[in-house]
C-alpha positions in Angstrom: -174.8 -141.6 -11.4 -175.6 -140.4 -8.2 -179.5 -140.4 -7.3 -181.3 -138.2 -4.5 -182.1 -140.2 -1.4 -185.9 -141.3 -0.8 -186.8 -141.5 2.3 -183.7 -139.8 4.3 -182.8 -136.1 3.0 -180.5 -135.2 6.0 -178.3 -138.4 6.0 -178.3 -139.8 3.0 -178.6 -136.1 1.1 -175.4 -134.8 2.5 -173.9 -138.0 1.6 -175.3 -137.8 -2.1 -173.7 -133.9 -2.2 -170.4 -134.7 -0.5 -170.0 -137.9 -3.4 -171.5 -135.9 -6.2 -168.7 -132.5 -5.2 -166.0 -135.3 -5.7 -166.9 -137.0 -8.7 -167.2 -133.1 -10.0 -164.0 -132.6 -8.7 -163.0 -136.0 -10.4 -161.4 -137.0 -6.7 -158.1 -139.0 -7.5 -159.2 -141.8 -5.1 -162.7 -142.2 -7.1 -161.2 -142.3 -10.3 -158.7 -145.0 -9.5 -161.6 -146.9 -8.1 -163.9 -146.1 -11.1 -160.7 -147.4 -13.0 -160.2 -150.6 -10.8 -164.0 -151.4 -11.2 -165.2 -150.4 -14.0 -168.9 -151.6 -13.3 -171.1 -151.3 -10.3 -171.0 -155.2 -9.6 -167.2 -155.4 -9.5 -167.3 -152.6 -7.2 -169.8 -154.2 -5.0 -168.0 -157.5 -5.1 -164.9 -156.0 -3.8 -166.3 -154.6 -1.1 -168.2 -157.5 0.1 -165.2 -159.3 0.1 -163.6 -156.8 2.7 -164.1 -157.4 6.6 -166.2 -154.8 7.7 -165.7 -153.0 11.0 -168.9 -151.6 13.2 -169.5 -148.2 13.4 -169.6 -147.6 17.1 -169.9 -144.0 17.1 -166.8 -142.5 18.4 -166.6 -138.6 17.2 -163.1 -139.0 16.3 -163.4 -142.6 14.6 -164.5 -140.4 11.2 -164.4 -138.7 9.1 -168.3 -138.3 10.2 -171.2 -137.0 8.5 -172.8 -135.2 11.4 -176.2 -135.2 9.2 -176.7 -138.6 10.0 -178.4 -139.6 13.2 -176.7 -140.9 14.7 -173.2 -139.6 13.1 -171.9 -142.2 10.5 -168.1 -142.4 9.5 -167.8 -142.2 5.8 -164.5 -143.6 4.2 -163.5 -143.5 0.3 -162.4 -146.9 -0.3 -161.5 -148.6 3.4 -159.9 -151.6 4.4 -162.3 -152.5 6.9 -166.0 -150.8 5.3 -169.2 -150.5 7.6 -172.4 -149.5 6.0 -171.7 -146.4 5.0 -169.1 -147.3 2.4 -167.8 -145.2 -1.1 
């Protein structure tokens, strides 16, 4: 389930409605991860086990979600996550 943001509509909405258009669209990369971690604490054990890599802001270090202030790269399962992470 994906809930609606609290206390950040612009960032964190357009995150919510990009994630929620591909789990409608049953996106082939979430349903192998849905598949691969079939709870939400496997998930988040997996990627807490990955190195993460700062986001440092560099327009073409994306995809971006211009929504966000600043911009934040958003990556369907990454090697290298940063705190924006699906």
């Amino acid at each position: 389930m994906i809930g609606l943001p609290f206390n950040d509509w612009g960032c964190l909405g357009a995150i919510s409605q990009q994630i929620a258009q591909m789990v409608e669209e049953r996106d082939p990369v979430l349903v192998e991860l849905a598949t691969r971690y079939p709870t939400t604490d496997a998930l988040a054990e997996y990627l807490r086990g990955l190195p993460q890599r700062d986001d440092l802001g560099h327009a073409k270090d994306g995809p971006r979600v211009d929504a966000c202030e600043p911009s934040q790269r958003l990556r369907i399962d990454p090697g290298d996550p940063n705190c924006v992470v699906m």
